[in-house]
SENULUM-811757 format. One record per residue (C-alpha): residue number from 0; residue in one letter; x, y, z. Coordinates in steps of 0.5 Angstrom, whole numbers, padded with zeros to 4 digits. Example, Ala and Ser with C-alpha at 12.3 -4.5 7.8 and 13.67 -1.06 7.14 Angstrom:
2
+-----+------+-------+-------+-------+
: pos : code :     X :     Y :     Z :
+-----+------+-------+-------+-------+
:   0 :    a :  0025 : -0009 :  0016 :
:   1 :    s :  0027 : -0002 :  0014 :
+-----+------+-------+-------+-------+
***
This chain:
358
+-----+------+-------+-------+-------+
: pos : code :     X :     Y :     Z :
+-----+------+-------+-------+-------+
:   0 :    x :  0130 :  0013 : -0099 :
:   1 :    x :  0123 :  0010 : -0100 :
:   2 :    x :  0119 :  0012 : -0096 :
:   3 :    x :  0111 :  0009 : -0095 :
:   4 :    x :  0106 :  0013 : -0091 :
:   5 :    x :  0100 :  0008 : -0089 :
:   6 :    x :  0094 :  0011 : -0086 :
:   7 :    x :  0088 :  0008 : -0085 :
:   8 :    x :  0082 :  0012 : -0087 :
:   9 :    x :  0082 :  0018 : -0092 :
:  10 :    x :  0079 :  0024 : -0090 :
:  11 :    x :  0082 :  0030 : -0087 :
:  12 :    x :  0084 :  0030 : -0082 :
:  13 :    x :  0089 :  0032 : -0076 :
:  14 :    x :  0092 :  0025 : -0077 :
:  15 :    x :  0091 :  0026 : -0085 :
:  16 :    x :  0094 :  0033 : -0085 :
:  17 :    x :  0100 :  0030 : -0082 :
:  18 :    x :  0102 :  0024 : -0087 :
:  19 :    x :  0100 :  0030 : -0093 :
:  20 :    x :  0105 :  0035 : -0090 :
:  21 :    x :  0110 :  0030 : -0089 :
:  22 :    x :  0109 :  0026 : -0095 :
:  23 :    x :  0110 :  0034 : -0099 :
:  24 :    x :  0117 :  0035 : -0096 :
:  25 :    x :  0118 :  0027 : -0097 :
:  26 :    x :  0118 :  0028 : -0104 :
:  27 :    x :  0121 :  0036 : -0104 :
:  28 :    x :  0128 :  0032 : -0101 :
:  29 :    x :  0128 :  0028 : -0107 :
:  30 :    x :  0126 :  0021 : -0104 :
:  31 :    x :  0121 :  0016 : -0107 :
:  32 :    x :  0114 :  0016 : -0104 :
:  33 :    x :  0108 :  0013 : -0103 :
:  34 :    x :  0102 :  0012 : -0099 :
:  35 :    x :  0098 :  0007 : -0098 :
:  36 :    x :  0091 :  0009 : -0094 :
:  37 :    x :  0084 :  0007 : -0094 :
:  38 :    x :  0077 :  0009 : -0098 :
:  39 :    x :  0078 :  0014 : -0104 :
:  40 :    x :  0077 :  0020 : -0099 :
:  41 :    x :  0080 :  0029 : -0100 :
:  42 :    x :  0087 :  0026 : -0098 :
:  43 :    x :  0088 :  0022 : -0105 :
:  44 :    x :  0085 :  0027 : -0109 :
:  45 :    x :  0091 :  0032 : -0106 :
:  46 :    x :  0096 :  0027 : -0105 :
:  47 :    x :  0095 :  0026 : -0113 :
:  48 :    x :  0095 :  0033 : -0113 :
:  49 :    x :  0102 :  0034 : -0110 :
:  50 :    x :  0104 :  0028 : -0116 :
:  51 :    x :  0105 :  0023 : -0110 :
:  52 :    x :  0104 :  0016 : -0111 :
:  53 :    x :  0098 :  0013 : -0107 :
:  54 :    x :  0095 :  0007 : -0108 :
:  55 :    x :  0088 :  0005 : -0103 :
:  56 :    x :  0084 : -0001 : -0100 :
:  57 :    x :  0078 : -0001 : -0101 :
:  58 :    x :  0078 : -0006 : -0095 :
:  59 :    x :  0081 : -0001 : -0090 :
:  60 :    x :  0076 :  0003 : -0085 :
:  61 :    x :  0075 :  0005 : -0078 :
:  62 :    x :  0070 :  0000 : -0076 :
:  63 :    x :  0070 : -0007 : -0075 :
:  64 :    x :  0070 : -0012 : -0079 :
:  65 :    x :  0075 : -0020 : -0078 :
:  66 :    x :  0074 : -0021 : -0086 :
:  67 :    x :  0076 : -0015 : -0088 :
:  68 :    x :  0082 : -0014 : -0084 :
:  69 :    x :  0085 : -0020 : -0087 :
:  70 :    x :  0084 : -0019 : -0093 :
:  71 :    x :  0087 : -0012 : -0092 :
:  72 :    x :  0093 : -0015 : -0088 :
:  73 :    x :  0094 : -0019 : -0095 :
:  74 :    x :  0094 : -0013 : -0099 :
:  75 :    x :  0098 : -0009 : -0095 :
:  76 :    x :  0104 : -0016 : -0095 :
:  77 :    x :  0103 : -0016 : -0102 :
:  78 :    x :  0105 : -0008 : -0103 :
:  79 :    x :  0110 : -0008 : -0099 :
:  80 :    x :  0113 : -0014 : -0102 :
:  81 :    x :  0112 : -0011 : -0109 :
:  82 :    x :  0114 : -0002 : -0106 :
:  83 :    x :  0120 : -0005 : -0101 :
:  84 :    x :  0120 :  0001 : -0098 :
:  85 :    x :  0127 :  0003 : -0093 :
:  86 :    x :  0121 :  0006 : -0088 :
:  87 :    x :  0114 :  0004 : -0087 :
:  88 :    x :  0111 :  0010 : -0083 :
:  89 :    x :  0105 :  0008 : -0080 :
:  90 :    x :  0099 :  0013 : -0077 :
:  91 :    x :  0092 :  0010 : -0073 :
:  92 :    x :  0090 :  0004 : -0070 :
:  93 :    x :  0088 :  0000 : -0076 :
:  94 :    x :  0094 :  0002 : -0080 :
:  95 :    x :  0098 :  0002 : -0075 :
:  96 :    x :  0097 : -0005 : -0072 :
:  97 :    x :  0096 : -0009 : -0079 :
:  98 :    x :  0102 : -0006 : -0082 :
:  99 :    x :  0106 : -0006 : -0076 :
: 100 :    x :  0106 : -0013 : -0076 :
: 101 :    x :  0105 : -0013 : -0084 :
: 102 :    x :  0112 : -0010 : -0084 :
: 103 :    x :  0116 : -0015 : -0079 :
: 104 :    x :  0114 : -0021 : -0084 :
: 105 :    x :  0116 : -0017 : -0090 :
: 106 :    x :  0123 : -0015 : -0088 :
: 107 :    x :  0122 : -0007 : -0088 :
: 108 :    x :  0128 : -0004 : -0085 :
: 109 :    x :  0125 :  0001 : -0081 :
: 110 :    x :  0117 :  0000 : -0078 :
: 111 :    x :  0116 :  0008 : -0075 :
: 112 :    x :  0109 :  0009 : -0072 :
: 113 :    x :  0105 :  0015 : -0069 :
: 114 :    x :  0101 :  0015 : -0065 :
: 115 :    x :  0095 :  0021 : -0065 :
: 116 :    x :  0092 :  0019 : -0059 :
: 117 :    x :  0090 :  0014 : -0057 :
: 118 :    x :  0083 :  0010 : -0058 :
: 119 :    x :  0083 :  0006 : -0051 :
: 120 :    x :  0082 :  0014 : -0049 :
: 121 :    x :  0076 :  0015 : -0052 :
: 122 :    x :  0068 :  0013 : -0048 :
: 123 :    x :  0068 :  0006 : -0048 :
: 124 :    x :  0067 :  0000 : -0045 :
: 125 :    x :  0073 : -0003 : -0040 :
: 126 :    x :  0074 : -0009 : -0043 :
: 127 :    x :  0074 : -0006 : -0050 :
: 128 :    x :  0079 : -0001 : -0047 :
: 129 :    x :  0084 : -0007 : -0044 :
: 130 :    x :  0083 : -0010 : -0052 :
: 131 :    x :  0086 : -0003 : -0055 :
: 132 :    x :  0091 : -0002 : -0050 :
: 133 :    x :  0094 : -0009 : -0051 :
: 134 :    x :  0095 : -0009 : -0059 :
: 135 :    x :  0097 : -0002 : -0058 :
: 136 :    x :  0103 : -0004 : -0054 :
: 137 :    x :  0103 : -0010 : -0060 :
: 138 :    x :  0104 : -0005 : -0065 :
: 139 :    x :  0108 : -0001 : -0061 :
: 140 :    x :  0112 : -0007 : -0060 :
: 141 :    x :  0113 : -0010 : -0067 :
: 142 :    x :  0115 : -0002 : -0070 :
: 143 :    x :  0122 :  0000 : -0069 :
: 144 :    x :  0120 :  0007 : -0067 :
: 145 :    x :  0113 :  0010 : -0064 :
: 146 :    x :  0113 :  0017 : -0064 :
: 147 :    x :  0108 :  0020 : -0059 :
: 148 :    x :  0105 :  0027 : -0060 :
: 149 :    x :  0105 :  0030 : -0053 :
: 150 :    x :  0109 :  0027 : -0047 :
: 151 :    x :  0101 :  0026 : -0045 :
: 152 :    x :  0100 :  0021 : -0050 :
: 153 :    x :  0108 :  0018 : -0048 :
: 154 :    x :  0106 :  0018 : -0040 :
: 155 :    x :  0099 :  0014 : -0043 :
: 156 :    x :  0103 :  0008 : -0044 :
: 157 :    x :  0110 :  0008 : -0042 :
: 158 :    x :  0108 :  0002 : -0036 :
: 159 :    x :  0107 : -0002 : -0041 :
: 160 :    x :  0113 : -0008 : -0041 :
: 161 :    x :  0118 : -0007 : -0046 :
: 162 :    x :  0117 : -0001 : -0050 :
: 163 :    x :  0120 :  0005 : -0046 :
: 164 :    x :  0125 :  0005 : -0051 :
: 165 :    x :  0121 :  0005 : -0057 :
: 166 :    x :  0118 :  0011 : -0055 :
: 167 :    x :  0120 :  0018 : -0057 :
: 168 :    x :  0116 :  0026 : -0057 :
: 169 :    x :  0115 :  0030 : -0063 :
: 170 :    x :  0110 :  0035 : -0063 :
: 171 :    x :  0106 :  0037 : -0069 :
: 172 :    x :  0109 :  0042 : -0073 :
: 173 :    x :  0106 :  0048 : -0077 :
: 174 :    x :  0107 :  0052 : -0083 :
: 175 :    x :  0105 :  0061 : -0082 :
: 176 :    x :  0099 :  0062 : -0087 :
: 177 :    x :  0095 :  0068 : -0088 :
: 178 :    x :  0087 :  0068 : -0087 :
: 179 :    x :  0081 :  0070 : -0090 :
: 180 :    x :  0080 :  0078 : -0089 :
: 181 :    x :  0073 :  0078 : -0084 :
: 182 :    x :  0066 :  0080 : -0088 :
: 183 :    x :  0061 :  0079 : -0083 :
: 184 :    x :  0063 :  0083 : -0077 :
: 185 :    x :  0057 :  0079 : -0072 :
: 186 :    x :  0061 :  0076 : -0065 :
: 187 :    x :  0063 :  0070 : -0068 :
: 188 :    x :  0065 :  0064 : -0063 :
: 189 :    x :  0067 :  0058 : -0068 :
: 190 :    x :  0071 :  0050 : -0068 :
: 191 :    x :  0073 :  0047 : -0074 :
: 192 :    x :  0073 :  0039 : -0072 :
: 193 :    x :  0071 :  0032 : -0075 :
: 194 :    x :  0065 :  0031 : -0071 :
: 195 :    x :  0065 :  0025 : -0067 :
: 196 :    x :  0063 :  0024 : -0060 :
: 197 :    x :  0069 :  0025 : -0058 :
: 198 :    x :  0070 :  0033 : -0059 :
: 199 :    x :  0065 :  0034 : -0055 :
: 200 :    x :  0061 :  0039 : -0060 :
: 201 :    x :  0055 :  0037 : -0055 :
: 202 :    x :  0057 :  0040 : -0049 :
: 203 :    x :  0058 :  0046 : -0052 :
: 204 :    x :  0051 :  0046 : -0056 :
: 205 :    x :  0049 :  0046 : -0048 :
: 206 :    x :  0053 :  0051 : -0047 :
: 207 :    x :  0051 :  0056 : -0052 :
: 208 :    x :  0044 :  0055 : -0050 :
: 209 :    x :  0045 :  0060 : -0044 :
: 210 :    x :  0050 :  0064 : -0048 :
: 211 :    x :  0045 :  0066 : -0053 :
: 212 :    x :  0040 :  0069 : -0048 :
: 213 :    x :  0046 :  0074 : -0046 :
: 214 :    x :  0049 :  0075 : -0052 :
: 215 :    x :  0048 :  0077 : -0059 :
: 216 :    x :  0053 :  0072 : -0063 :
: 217 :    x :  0053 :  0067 : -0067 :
: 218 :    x :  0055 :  0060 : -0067 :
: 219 :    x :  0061 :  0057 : -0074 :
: 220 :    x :  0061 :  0049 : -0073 :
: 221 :    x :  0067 :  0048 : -0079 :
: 222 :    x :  0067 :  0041 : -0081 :
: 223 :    x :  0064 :  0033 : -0082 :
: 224 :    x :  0063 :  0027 : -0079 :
: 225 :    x :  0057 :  0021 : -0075 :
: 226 :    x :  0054 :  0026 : -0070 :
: 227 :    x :  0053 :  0032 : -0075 :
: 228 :    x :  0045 :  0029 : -0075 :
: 229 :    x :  0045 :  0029 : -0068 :
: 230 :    x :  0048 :  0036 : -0067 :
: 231 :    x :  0044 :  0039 : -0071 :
: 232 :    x :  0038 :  0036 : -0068 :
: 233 :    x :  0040 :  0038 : -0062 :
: 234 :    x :  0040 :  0045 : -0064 :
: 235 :    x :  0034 :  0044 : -0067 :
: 236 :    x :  0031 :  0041 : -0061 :
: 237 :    x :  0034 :  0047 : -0056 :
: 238 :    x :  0031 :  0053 : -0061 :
: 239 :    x :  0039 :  0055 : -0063 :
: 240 :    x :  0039 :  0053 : -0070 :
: 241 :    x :  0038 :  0059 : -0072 :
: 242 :    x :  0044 :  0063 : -0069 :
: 243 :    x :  0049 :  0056 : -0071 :
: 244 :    x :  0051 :  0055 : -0077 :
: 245 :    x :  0054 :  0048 : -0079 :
: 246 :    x :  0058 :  0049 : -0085 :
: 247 :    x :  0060 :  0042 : -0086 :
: 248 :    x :  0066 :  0039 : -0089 :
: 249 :    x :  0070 :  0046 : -0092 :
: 250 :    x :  0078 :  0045 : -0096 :
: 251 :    x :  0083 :  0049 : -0093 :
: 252 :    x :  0078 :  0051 : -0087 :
: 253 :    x :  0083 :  0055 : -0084 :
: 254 :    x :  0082 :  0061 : -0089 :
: 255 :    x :  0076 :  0062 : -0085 :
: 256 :    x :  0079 :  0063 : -0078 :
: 257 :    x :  0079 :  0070 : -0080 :
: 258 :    x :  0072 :  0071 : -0077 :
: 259 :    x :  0073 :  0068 : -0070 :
: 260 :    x :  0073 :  0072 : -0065 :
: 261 :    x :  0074 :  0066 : -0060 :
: 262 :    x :  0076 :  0058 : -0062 :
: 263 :    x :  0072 :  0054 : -0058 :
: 264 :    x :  0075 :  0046 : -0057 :
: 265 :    x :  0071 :  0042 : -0051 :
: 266 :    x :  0074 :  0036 : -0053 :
: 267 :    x :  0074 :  0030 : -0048 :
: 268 :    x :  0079 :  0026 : -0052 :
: 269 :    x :  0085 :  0029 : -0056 :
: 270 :    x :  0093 :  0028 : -0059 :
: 271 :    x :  0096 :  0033 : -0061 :
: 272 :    x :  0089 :  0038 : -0065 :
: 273 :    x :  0093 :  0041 : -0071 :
: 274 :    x :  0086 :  0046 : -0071 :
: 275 :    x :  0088 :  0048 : -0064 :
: 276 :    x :  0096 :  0049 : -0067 :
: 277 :    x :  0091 :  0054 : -0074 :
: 278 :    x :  0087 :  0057 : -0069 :
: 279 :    x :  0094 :  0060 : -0064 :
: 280 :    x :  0098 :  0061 : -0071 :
: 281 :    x :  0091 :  0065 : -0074 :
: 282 :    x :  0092 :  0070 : -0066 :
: 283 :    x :  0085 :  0067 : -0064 :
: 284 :    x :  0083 :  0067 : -0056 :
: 285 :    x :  0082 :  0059 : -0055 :
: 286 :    x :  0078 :  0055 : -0050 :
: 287 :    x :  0080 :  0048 : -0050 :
: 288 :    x :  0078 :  0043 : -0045 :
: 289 :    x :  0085 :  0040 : -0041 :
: 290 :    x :  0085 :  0034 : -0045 :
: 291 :    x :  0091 :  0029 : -0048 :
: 292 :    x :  0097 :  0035 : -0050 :
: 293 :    x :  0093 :  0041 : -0051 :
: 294 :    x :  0095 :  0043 : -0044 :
: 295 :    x :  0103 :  0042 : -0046 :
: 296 :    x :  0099 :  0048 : -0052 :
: 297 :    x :  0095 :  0052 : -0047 :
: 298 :    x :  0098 :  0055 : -0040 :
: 299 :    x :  0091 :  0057 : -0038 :
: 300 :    x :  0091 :  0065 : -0037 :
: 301 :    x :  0097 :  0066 : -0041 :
: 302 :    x :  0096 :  0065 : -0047 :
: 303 :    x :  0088 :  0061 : -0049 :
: 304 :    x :  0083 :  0059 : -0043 :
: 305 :    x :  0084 :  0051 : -0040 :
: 306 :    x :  0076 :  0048 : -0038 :
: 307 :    x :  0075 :  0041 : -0036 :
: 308 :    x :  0072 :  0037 : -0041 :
: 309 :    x :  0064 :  0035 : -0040 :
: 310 :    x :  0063 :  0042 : -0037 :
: 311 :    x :  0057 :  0046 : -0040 :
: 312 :    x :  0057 :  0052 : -0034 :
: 313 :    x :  0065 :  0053 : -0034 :
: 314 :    x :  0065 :  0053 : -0042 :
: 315 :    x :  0059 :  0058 : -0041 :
: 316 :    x :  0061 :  0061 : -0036 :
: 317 :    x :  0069 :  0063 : -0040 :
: 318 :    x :  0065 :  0065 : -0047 :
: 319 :    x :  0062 :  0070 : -0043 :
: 320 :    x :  0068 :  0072 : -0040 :
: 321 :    x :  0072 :  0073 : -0047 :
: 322 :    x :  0066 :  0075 : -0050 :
: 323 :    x :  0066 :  0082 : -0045 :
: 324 :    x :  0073 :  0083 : -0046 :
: 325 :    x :  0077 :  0084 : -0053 :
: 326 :    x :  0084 :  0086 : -0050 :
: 327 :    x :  0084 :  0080 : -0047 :
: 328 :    x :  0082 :  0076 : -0052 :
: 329 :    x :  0087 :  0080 : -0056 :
: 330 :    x :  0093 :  0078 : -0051 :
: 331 :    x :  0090 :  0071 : -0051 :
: 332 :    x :  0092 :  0069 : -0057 :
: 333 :    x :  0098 :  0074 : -0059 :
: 334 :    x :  0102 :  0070 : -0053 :
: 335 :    x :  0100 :  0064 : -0057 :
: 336 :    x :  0101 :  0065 : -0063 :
: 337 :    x :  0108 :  0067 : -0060 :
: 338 :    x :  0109 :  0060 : -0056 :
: 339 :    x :  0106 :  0056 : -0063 :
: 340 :    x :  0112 :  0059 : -0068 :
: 341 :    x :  0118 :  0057 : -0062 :
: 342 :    x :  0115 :  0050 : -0060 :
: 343 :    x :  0111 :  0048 : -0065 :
: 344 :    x :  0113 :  0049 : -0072 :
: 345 :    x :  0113 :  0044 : -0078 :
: 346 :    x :  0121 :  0045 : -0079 :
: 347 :    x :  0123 :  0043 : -0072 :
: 348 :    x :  0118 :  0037 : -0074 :
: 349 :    x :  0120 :  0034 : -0080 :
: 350 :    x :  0127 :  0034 : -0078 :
: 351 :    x :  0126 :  0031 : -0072 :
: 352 :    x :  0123 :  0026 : -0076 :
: 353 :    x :  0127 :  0024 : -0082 :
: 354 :    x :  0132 :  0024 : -0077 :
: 355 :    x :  0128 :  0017 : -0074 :
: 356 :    x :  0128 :  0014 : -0081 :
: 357 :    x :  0136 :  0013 : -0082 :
+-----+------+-------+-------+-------+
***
C-alpha cells in the first residue's frame, strides 16, 4: 500500500514518536511511505535517517493563523493529488482537521485519525473548548476511522452525533529497550516531558519546595517546550535551582531513565504519555496525576501512585512516601514493568492498526 503519515508539528514528541515508529514498521512491511508534517523539526531528521520520504509545510503549526491554514490545506490537496495515497493517516488537531477534509476532496480510499488527546481538555476558556469539540466531531466525521488512545480519550467524545461507530481504542505500544547504567548515586526524582502548561511541571516546582527541606535529592527535568523560561524563573524565584536540573531537549532521552528513582508525571491533561509507557518499562516507581488514560496505565498502589492533578501537598506528600521506602519503590515499578509488556507493547499496536488500513 501507500501509506502517508501527516502530523502537524515536527518536534518530538508522544504523537511524533507515534507517526515514526509506525512509519518504521510501514516501511519494514514492504509498503511505499511518506510523511507529511509541519516545520523542519527532530522528526524529519530521523524519518531521513530511517530513508523515509518526508515532505514539510512551512505553513503548518500550532498556532493560529486563517492564511496559513489556507495555504496549508492547498499544500496538503495538492500532495495528495500528486502521492494518491490508499491510506491518508492523520495525528493532531491541525492535521488532523485540514487533512480529514483534504483527503474527502481528493478521493483518499481510507482517511484514519488518531486522537492523542484532546485539546478542548486543555485549560481553556468555554467558548474555545465548544469551538474545538465542534471541529473535533468534523474531523472525526470526515475520517473513516478515529483511533483513540484510551477508553477515556473514547468516553470524551462518544455522545457526540454520528460518530460512535467510527471510533476504535488502540493503546500506545512500546518496544523493550535498555538504560543507561546509573552514575550518579544522589536520590534523584526525574519527568521527561515537553514543557507546556499542561504538564503541570509547576505543581511539582511547588511541590519540591517542601521536599527539598526534607530531603537531600535532586530534581531532573528532561525536556524542551514555552514554559521552560518560566520554570525556571520560578525555580529561581523558590530558591530551588540549585537542586533542578533542566536538561532540556535530550535525543533518546530515555537512555537516562537509569538514574531515577521516582518518575513523577503531574500532569492536568494527557492521551496516552508514551514517557509514562518508558518509564514502567524502565522498572521505575511512578506518580502521575488521574488524567486522560494514564489510570487505564496505573492501578494506584499496585503498580505506580495515582495524585489528583493541580495538587502540590498530595504530590509532597507521596515523594516523601516513596522517598523513605525503597522496597516499595521497587514493587511499584516491578508490577508495571509487567502490566506494560502484556497491555501495552508495540506489537499488539501496529497490528491493530494496519488491521484499520485494509
Amino acid at each position: 500500500m501507500k501509506i502517508l503519515y501527516g502530523i502537524t508539528k515536527s518536534n518530538l514528541g508522544g504523537a511524533q514518536r507515534y507517526v515514526l515508529e509506525l512509519a518504521v514498521e510501514a516501511k519494514k512491511q514492504k509498503h511505499d511511505v511518506v510523511v507529511l508534517c509541519g516545520q523542519n523539526g527532530k522528526l524529519v531528521e530521523k524519518l531521513r535517517e530511517e530513508n523515509i520520504k518526508v515532505t514539510t509545510l512551512d505553513s503548518l503549526d500550532r498556532d493560529i493563523s486563517l492564511i496559513k491554514e489556507f495555504k496549508s490545506f492547498g499544500k496538503i490537496t495538492k500532495f495528495l493529488k500528486k502521492e494518491k495515497p490508499d491510506v491518508f493517516h492523520i495525528n493532531s488537531s491541525k492535521m488532523g482537521g485540514l487533512g480529514a477534509l483534504a483527503g474527502r476532496l481528493m478521493g483518499v480510499k481510507k482517511i484514519i485519525f488518531t486522537s492523542h488527546g484532546w485539546a478542548f481538555n486543555g485549560p481553556r476558556s468555554e467558548w474555545q473548548k465548544i469551538l474545538i469539540k465542534y471541529f473535533t466531531w468534523l474531523t472525526i466525521l470526515l475520517s473513516h476511522k478515529t483511533i483513540c488512545v484510551s477508553e477515556k480519550t473514547k468516553n470524551d467524545i462518544s455522545n457526540l452525533p454520528f460518530i460512535k461507530n467510527k471510533l476504535v481504542v488502540i493503546y500506545n505500544g512500546i518496544k523493550e529497550f535498555g538504560v543507561n547504567e546509573r552514575e550518579d548515586k544522589s536520590f534523584t526524582v526525574g519527568t521527561i516531558a515537553e514543557l507546556h502548561k499542561i504538564k503541570g511541571l509547576d505543581v511539582l516546582l511547588t511541590a519540591w519546595t517542601k521536599f527539598k527541606k526534607k530531603h537531600e535529592a535532586k530534581l531532573v527535568i528532561i525536556g524542551d517546550g514555552e514554559e521552560r523560561q518560566n520554570l525556571e524563573n520560578m525555580a529561581k524565584n523558590m530558591g530551588i535551582i540549585d537542586s533542578i536540573k533542566f536538561k532540556g531537549f535530550v535525543d533518546n532521552a530515555r537512555l537516562l531513565l537509569g538514574g531515577f528513582d521516582i518518575f513523577c508525571l503531574p500532569s492536568r491533561s494527557e492521551g496516552m504519555p508514551y514517557a509514562l509507557l518508558e518509564a514502567g518499562v524502565a522498572g521505575k516507581a511512578i506518580i502521575a496525576t488521574s488524567v486522560g488514560g494514564i489510570p487505564e496505565i496505573i492501578e494506584s498502589g499496585t503498580n505506580g501512585v495515582l495524585i489528583p492533578p493541580d495538587n502540590p501537598e498530595v504530590l509532597f506528600s507521596t515523594l516523601v512516601l516513596l522517598a523513605q521506602d525503597k522496597s516499595l519503590r521497587e514493587r511499584l515499578g516491578s508490577n508495571l514493568k509487567a502490566s506494560i509488556q502484556e497491555k501495552f507493547s508495540f506489537e499488539q499496536m501496529s497490528v491493530k492498526t494496519f488491521a484499520l488500513y485494509l
